[in-house]
C-alpha positions in Angstrom: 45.2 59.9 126.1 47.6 57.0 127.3 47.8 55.9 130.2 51.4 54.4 131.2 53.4 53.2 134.2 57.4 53.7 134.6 59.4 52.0 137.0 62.7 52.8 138.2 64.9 52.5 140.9 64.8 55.7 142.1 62.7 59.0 140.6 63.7 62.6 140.6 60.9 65.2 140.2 62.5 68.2 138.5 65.3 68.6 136.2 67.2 72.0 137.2 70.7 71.7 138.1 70.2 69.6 141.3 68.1 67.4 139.9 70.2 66.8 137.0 73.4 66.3 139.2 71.3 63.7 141.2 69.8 61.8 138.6 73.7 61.4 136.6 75.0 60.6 140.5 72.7 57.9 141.0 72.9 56.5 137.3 76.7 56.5 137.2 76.8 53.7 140.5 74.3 51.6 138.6 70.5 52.7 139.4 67.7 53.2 136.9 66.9 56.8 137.4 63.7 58.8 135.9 64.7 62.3 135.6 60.8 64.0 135.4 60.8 67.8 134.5 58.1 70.0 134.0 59.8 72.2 131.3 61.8 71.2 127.7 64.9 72.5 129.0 67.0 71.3 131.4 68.6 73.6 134.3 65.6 75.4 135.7 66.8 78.8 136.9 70.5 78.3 134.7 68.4 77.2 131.5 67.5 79.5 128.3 64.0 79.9 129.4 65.4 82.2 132.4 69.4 82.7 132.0 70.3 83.0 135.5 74.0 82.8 136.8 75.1 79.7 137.9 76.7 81.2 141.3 78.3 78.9 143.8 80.7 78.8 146.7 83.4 81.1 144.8 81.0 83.8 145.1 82.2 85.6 142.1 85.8 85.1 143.2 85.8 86.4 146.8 86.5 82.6 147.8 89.1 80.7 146.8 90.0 77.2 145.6 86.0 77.0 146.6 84.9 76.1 142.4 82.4 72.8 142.7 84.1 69.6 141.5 81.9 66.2 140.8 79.7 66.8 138.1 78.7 70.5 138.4 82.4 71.3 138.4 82.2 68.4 135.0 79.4 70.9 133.6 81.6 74.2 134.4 84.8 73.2 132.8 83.0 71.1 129.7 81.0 74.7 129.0 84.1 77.0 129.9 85.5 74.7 126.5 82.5 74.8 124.2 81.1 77.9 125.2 82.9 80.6 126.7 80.9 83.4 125.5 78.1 82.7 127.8 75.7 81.4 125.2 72.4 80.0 126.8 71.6 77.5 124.3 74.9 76.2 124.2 74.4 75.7 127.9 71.1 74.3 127.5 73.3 71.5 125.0 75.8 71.0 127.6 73.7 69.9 130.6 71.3 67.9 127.9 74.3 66.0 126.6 75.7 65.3 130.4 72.5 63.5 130.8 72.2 61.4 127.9 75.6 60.4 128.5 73.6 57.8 130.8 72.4 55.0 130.2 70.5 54.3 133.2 68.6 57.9 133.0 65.3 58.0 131.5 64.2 61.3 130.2 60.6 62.8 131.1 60.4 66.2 129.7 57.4 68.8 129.9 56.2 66.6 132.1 54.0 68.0 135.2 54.0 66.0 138.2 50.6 67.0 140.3 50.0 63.8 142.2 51.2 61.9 144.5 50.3 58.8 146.4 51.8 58.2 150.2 51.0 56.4 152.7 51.6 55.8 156.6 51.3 57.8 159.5 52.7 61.0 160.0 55.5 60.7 161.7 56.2 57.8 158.8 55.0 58.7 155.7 56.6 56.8 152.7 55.4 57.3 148.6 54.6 54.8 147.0 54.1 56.7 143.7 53.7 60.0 141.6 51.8 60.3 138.6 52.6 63.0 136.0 51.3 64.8 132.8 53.3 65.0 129.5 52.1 68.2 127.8 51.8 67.7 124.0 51.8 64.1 124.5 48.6 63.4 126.3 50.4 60.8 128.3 49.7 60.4 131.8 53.0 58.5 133.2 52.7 56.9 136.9 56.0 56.8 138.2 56.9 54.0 140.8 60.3 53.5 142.7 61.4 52.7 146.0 63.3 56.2 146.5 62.2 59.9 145.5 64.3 62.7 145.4 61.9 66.1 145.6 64.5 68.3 143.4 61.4 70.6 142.4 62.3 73.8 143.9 59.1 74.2 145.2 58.9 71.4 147.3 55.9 70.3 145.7 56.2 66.4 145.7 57.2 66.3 149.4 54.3 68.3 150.2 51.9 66.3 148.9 52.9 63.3 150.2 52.7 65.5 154.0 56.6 65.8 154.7 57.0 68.5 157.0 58.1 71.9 155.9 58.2 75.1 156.4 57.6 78.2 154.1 59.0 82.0 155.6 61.3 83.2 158.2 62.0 81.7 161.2 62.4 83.6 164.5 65.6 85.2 165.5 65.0 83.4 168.6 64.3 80.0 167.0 68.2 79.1 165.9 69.5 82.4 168.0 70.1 84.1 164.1 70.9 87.9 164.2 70.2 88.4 160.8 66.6 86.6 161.3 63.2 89.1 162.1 62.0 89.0 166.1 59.1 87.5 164.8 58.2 84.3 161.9 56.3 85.2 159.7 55.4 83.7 155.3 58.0 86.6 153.6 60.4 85.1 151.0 62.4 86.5 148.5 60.9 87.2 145.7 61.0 86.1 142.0 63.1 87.8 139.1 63.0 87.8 135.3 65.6 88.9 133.0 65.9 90.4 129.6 68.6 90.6 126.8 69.5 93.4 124.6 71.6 93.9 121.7 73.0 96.7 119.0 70.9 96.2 115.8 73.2 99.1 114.0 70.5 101.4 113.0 68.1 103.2 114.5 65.3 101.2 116.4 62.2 102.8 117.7 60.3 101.1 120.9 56.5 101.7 121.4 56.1 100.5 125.4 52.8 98.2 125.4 50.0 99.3 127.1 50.8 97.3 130.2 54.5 98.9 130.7 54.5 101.0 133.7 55.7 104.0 134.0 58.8 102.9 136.3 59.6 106.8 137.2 56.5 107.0 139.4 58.2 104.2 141.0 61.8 104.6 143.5 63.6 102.2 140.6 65.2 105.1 139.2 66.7 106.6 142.0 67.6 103.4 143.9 68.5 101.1 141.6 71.4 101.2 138.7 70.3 101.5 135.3 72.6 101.0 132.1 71.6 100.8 128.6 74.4 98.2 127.8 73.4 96.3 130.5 71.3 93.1 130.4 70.4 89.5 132.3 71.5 89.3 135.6 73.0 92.7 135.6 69.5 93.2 136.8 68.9 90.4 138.9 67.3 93.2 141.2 63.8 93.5 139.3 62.2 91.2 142.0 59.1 91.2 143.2 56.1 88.8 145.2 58.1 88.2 148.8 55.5 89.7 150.2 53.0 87.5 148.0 52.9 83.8 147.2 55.4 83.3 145.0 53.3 79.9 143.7 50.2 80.6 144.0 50.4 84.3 143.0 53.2 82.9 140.3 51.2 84.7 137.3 50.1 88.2 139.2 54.0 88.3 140.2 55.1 87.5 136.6 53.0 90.4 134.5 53.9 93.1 137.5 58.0 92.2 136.2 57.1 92.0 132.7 55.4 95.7 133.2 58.8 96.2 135.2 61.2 95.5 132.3 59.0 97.2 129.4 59.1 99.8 131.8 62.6 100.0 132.1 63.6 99.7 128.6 60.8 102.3 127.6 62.7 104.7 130.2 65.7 103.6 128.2 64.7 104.2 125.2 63.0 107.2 125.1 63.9 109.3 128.2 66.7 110.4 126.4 69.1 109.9 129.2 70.7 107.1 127.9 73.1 106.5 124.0 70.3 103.7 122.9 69.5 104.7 119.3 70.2 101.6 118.2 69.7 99.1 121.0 66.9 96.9 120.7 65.1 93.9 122.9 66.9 90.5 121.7 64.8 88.4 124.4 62.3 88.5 127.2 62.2 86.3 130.1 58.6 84.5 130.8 59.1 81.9 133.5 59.8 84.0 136.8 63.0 82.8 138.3 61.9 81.9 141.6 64.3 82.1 144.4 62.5 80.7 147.6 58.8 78.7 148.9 59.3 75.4 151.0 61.8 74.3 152.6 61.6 70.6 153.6 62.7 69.4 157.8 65.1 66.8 157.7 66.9 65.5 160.9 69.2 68.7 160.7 68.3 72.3 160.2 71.3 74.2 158.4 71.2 78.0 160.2 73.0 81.3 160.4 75.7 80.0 162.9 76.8 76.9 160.8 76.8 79.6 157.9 79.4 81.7 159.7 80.8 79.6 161.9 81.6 76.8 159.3 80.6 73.9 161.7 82.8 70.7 160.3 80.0 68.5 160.4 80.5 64.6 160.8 78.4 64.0 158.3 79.2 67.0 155.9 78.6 65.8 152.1 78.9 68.9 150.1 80.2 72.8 150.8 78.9 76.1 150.1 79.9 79.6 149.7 78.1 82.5 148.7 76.8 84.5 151.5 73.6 84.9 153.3 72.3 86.5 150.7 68.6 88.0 151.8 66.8 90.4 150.1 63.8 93.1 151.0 60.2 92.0 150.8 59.4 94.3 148.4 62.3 94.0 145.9 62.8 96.3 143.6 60.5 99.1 144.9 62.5 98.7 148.2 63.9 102.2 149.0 66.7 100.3 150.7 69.6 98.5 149.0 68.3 95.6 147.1 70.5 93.2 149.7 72.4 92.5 152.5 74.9 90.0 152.4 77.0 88.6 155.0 80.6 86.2 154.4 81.5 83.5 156.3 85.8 83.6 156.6 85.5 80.7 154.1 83.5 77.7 152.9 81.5 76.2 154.7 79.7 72.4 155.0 76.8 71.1 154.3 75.5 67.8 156.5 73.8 65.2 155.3 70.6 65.0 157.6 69.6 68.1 156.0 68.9 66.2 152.3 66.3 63.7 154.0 62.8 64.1 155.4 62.2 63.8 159.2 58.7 62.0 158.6 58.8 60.7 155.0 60.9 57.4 155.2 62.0 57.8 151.2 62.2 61.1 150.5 65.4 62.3 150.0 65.7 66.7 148.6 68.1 69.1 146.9 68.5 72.3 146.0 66.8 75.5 147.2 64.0 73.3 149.2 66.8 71.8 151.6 66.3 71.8 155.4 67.8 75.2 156.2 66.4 78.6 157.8 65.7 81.5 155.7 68.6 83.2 156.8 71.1 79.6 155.8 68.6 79.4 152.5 70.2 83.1 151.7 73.4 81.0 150.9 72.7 77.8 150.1 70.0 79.0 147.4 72.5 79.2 144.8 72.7 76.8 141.9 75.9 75.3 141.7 76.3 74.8 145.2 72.2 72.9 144.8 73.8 70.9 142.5 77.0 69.6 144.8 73.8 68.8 146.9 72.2 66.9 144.1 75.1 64.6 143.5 74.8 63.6 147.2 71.7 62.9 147.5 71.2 61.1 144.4 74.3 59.9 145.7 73.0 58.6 149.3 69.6 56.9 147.1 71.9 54.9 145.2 73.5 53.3 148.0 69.8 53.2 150.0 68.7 51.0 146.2 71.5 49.0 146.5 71.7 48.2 150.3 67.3 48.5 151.1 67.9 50.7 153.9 66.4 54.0 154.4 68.4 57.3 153.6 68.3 57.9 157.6 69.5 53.9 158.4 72.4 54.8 155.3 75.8 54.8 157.0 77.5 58.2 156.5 81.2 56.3 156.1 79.5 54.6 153.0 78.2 57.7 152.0 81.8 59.6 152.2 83.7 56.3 150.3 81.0 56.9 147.3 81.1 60.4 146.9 84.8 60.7 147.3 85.6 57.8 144.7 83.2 60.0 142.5 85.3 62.9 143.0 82.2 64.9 144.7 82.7 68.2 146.4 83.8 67.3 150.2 86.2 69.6 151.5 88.9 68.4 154.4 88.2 64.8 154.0 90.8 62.6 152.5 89.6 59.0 151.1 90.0 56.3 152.6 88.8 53.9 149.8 90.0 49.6 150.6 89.6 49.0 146.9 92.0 52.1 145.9 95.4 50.3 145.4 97.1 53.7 144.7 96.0 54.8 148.4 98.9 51.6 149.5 101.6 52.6 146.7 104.7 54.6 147.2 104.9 57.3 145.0 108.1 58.9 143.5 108.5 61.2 140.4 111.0 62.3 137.7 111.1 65.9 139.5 108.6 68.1 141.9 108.9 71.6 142.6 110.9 72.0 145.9 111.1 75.6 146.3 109.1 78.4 145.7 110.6 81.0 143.4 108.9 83.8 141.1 111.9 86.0 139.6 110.6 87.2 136.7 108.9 90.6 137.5 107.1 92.2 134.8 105.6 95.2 136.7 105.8 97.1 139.9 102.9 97.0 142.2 102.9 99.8 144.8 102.1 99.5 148.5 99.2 101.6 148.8 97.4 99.7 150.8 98.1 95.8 152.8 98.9 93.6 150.6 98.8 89.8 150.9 100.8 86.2 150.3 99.2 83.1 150.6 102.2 80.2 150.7 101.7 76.9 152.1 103.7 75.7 155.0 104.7 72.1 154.7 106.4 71.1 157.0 107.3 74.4 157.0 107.7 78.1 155.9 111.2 79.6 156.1 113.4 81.7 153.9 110.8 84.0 153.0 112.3 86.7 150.5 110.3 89.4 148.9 111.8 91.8 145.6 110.9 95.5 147.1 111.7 99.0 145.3 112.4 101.6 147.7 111.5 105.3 146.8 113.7 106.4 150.7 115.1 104.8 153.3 112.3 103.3 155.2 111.2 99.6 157.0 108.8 97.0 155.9 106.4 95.1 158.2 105.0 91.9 158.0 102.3 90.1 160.0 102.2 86.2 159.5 98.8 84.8 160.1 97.5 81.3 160.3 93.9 81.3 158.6 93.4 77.7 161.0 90.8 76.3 158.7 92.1 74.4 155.8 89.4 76.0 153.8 89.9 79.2 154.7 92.1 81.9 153.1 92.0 85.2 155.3 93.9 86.5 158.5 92.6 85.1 161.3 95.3 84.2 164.2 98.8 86.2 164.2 101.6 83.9 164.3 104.6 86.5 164.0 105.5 90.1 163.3 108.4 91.3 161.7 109.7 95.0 161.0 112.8 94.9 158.3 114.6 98.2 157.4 114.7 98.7 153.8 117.1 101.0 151.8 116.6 103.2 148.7 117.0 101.0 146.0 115.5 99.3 143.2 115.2 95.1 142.6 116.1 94.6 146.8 115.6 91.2 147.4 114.5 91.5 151.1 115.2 88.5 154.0 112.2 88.8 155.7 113.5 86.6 158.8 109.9 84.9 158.8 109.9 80.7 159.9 106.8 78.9 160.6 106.7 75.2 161.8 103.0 74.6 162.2 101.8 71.0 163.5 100.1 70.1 160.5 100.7 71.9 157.0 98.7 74.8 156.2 98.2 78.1 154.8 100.4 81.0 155.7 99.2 84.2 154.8 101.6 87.1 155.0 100.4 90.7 155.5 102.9 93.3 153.9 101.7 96.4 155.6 100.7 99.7 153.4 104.0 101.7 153.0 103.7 104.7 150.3 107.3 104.5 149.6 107.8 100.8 148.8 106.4 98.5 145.5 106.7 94.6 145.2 107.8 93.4 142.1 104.9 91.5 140.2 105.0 88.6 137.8 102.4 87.3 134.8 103.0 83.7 136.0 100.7 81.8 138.2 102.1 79.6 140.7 100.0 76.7 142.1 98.9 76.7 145.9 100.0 80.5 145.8 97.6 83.6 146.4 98.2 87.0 146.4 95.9 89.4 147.0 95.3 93.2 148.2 93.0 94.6 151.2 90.3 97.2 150.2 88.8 98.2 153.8 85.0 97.8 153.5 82.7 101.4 154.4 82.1 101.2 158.1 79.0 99.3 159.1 77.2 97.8 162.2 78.1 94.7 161.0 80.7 92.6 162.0 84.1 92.2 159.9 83.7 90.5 156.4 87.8 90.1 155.7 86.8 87.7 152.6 85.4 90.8 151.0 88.1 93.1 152.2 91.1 91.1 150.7 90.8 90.8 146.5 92.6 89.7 143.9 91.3 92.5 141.8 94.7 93.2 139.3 96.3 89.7 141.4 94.5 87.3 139.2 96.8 84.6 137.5 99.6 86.6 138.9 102.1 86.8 141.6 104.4 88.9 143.5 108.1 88.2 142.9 109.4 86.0 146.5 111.6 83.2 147.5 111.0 80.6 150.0 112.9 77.4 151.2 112.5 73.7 150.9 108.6 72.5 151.0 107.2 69.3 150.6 104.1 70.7 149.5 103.8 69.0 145.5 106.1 66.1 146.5 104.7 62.8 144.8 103.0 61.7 147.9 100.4 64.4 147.5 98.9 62.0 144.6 98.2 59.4 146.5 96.9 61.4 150.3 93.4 61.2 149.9 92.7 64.5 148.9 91.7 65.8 145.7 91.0 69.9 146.2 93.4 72.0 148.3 92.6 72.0 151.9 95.6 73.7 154.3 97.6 72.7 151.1 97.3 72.5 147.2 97.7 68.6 147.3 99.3 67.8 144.5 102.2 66.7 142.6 103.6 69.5 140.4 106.5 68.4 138.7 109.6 70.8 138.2 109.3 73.6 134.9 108.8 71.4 131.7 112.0 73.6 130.1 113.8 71.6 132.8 111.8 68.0 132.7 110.4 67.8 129.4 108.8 64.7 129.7 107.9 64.3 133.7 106.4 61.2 135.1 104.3 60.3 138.4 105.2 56.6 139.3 103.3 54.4 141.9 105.0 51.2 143.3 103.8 48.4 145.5 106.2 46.0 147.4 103.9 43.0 145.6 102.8 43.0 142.3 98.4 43.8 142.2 96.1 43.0 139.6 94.7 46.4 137.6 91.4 46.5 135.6 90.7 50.5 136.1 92.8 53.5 136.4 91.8 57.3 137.3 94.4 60.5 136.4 92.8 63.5 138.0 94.6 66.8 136.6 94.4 69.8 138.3 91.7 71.7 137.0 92.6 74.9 139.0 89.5 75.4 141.3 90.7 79.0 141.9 89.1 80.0 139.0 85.8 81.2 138.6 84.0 79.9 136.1 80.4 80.7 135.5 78.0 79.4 132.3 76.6 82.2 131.1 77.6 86.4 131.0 79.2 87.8 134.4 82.6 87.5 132.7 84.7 86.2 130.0 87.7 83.7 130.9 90.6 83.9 129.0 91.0 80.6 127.6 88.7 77.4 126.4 90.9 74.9 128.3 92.4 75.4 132.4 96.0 75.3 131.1 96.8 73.5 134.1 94.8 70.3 132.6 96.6 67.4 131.1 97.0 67.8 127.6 98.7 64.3 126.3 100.3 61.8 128.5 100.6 58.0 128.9 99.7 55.3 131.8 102.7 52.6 131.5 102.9 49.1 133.7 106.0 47.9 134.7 106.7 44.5 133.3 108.8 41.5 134.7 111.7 42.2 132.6 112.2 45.7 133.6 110.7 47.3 130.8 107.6 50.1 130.7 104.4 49.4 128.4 102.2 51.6 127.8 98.6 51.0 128.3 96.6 53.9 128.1 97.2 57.3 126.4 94.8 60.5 126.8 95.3 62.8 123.9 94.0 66.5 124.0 92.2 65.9 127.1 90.4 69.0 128.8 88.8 67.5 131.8 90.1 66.8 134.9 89.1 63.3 135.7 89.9 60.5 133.0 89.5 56.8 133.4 91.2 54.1 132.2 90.7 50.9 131.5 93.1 48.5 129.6 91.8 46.2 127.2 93.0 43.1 129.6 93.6 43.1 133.6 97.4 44.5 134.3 99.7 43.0 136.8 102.2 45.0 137.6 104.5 45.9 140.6 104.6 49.6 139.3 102.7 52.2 137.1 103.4 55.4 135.9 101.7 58.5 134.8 103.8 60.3 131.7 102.9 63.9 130.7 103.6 64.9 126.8 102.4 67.9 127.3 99.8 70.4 129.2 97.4 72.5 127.6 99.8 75.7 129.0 100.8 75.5 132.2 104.7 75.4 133.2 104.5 72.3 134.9 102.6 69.2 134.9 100.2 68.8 137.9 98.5 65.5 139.2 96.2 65.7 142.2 95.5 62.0 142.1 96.1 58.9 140.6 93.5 55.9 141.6 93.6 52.0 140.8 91.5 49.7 140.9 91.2 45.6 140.3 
């Protein structure tokens, strides 16, 4: 056995996808990081060993523009290319790679960290180290930094050290949470594993073990779905321990679902209700997928009504956007539904006292073991919105390295400048970065697209039930035409609601009604009389009422910072209205119904250089007229005095409408966003008048690229020149950044 000691700036215990966002955070401002994981794969949860969906804020689509940027959204879109059938070993490769990418991480894998020295009082704890096991090394590594980030899941480094937590359900009295019992108590959810299956083309017999059980003593076959063709997370519902201790009782929990799923696929098999002759078992899970135990106390506690309510915290620093997600102690032999979930009318924020302990001076979290109720945990649970938490925490112990202060004494400004220059996930914040020359630049262009018009309609699309337009207003809506086909004489009405959050993309106030008679008639292009001058820009939505006897024209081409979407009333409940699940793109996807509007400044050049880099009451960014019209577009920035340039950043749009997800729920139709920058060029001005280029990007497929030219630049004026994109119609730039 060797004994060893590792210092580091900062440590992170546990190498799922928080942990791995943190650690690459922290590494890429200049820290020496120890990433420590007890496993050989990276990704906990999301990794081959137990293939779980990386869910987020887009919750399968119901929200949009809500996909995580910074890193996780660096992980999506880097998968979406190299691996968009959902492999898990590919995944495995993609996360593994993001890692090594840095220099400053140092890799501990399979290595178990079970001790921990702290000391202090309580209300002041602080660790001084934590010591771990390498398995199949017999090294014994003591870990030493002046920050830890507990990214474990299971909150196990924070508890021994005696940071305060909690592990259970709150009250619903506590945080005045509907959705919480009368009464605490120590129920979780529970933990899942998964299984794969696969066509072997001949016959394939199965002889259950003698631990399967016998699942139709059980209520799984009448209250939960069963599919032979199914597999993974299609059965995220064979749960079970919330009414146990999902550590403690980790190995009594995992043979009760391995009896569970040899159970299932025995019932499969040979009840002869299902067509699987030939179906066989490709894979096993055998590390339960846990989904809840501590949960740390920071100086903020996350709840229900900051869920729904989408409190704008001061100090927000990343977003979520699944729902409150909560499931039935008993799981799967629940005779209820296997859960409840509840929307908020958008994303929703994330504050930054709730990634720090309220008693252990050093201790920063992330991921499932956050300081949030139950009821928030239900949301907040899920991984890629753990991992937007990751990158600010390892984020915030960066800036504590540099700077010596604690992560409560860091100022949340700082915070903000790091994480925005980094691209992180923070949603209505625009930056406000000194060193960013571009934020001082006046930008013009070749060509942007001043109006909004979709002509070419490839199918009808019948009115049979409300259907909705998402537009932005900036300054202003007016002009509004929609292409109708009328079956009879009859009138169209059309509600125009402001959604008021930036975030948001539902009905929520009404602005304006209008009631238009339409003739009989096919290809009408309808004046619907609609103007909107809001105070700020935002997000129109337009309800076109149900009407059996009218059809909007539908076209195959996406248009940026446009929606369109169709309602699909929810069963009545007791519960209150969820309109994010009610209005669907289902059949909308990528497309958009055939309408004209007037003048908008909304992807004027100035968009590149507002602060913002993800749509918020706005797309925010510069999309340059149809290439068939300006070939070779161009995004210039200007200053009234020549600056000094050592780095530049292009950030392409990387269209966060669409849901991408690492492993199986559904297959994208492309490698590459076709809105990314394919080619294009980064050319200084020079004395004489004359352009020089000094960076190119060829093939790219990320979104953010940077740029540094062999020598400092001084220049009164750079531009951005786009060859080509990698398919979309027009070139689109949400930012362009400079620095000395």
């Amino acid at each position: 056995m060797r004994n060893e000691t590792a210092r580091h700036d900062i440590t992170v215990v546990g190498g799922g996808l928080a942990g791995v966002c943190a650690a690459i955070a922290a590494a890429r401002l200049g820290r020496t990081v120890a990433l420590v994981n007890n496993r050989p794969v990276l990704g906990g949860n999301a990794s081959s060993e137990v293939r779980v969906w990386v869910c987020g804020a887009t919750g399968h689509g119901k929200n949009h523009h809500a996909r995580e940027g910074g890193i996780m959204g660096e992980l999506l879109v880097e998968n979406q290319f190299r691996n968009p059938d959902g492999n898990p070993y590919y995944w495995d490769a993609v996360v593994l790679d993001a890692v090594r990418a840095e220099p400053g991480i140092t890799l501990y894998l399979n290595t178990d960290v079970r001790e921990v020295d702290a000391e202090g009082p309580d209300e002041a704890r602080r660790i001084t180290s934590v010591t771990g096991w390498m398995m199949g090394s017999e090294r014994r590594i003591r870990f030493e930094s002046p920050l830890f980030l507990d990214c474990t899941g299971d909150g196990l480094i924070g508890h021994l050290a005696g940071a305060h937590h909690r592990i259970g359900r709150e009250s619903r009295a506590e945080y005045d949470e509907s959705w919480a019992p009368e009464t605490a108590d120590d129920i979780t959810l529970g933990s899942t594993l998964l299984f794969y299956t696969k066509d072997a083309g001949h016959p394939v017999k199965f002889v259950p073990p003698d631990f399967a059980k016998d699942i139709t003593e059980t209520s799984i076959p009448q209250r939960r779905i069963i599919k032979s063709g199914d597999n993974g997370c299609a059965y995220w519902w064979i749960e079970f321990g919330g009414e146990l201790d999902t550590v403690h009782d980790n190995e009594r929990i995992r043979d009760e679902l391995w009896a569970v799923i040899h159970g299932i696929w025995d019932h499969i098999k040979n009840s002869g209700e299902f067509d699987a002759a030939n179906m066989t078992l490709e894979w096993v899970g055998s590390v339960p997928g846990k989904r809840e135990y501590r949960r740390f106390l920071g100086d903020y506690v996350l709840h229900q009504g900051d869920i729904l309510g989408q409190t704008e915290f001061d100090d927000r620093v990343a977003f979520g956007g699944w729902s409150i997600d909560l499931h039935p102690p008993k799981g799967m032999y629940s005779q209820g539904d296997g859960a409840k979930q509840r929307y908020a009318d958008g994303i929703y924020h994330i504050p930054y006292r709730s990634l720090y302990s309220v008693n252990t001076t050093n201790l920063l979290f992330a991921g499932r073991n956050i300081s949030a109720s139950h009821v928030a945990f239900g949301s907040t649970r899920v991984m890629a919105t753990c991992a937007t938490i990751g990158q600010a925490a390892g984020t915030a112990a960066a800036l504590c390295a540099t700077g010596e202060v604690t992560p409560r004494e860091l100022p949340v400004p700082e915070l903000h400048r790091a994480l925005l220059r980094q691209d992180a996930s923070l949603i209505g914040l625009a930056s406000t970065d000194p060193e960013d020359l571009a934020l001082r630049a006046t930008a013009t262009a070749s060509s942007a697209l001043s109006g909004l018009t979709v002509e070419d309609s490839d199918e009808l699309w019948p009115l049979a039930a409300d259907a909705g337009l998402v537009l932005p207003a900036d300054p202003d809506l007016s002009g509004v035409e929609l292409l109708v086909d009328a079956d009879r004489d009859t009138e169209i009405v059309i509600d125009l609601y402001d959604p008021e959050l930036g975030q948001n993309y539902v009905p929520r106030r009404l602005v304006a009604s209008v009631t238009v008679p339409v003739a009989a008639g096919a290809r009408q292009w309808l004046k619907t009389g609609l103007d909107w001058s809001p105070e700020t820009p935002r997000n129109a939505f337009l309800v076109v009422r149900a009407n059996d006897a009218l059809a909007l024209h539908r076209s195959d081409r996406p248009t940026p910072g446009v929606l369109c979407l169709t309602r699909v009333p929810l069963r009545p409940s007791d519960e209150s209205p969820q309109p994010l699940r009610e209005w669907t793109d289902t059949g909308l996807l990528r497309r958009t119904f055939c309408f004209r509007t007037g003048e908008t400044a909304a992807y004027s050049p100035a968009k590149a250089t507002d602060g913002y880099a993800r749509p918020y009451a706005g797309p925010h960014m510069w999309v340059s007229a149809p290439l068939a019209d300006d070939p070779s577009p161009w995004l210039e920035l200007a200053w009234p005095e020549p600056v000094t340039l050592g780095r530049i950043e292009v950030i392409a749009d990387d269209d966060v409408n669409e849901d991408l997800i690492n492993l199986h729920h559904h297959r994208t139709p492309f490698d590459t966003l076709p809105t990314l920058l394919r080619d294009y060029r980064v050319e200084a001005l020079d004395t004489d008048g004359t352009w020089r280029v000094i960076a190119r990007a060829a093939q790219n497929r990320r979104r953010r690229e940077t740029h540094r030219p062999a020598e400092q630049v001084t220049t009164s004026a750079i531009r951005v020149v786009v060859e080509s994109t990698n398919g979309a119609a027009s070139a689109h730039i949400v930012a362009v950044r400079a620095y000395e």
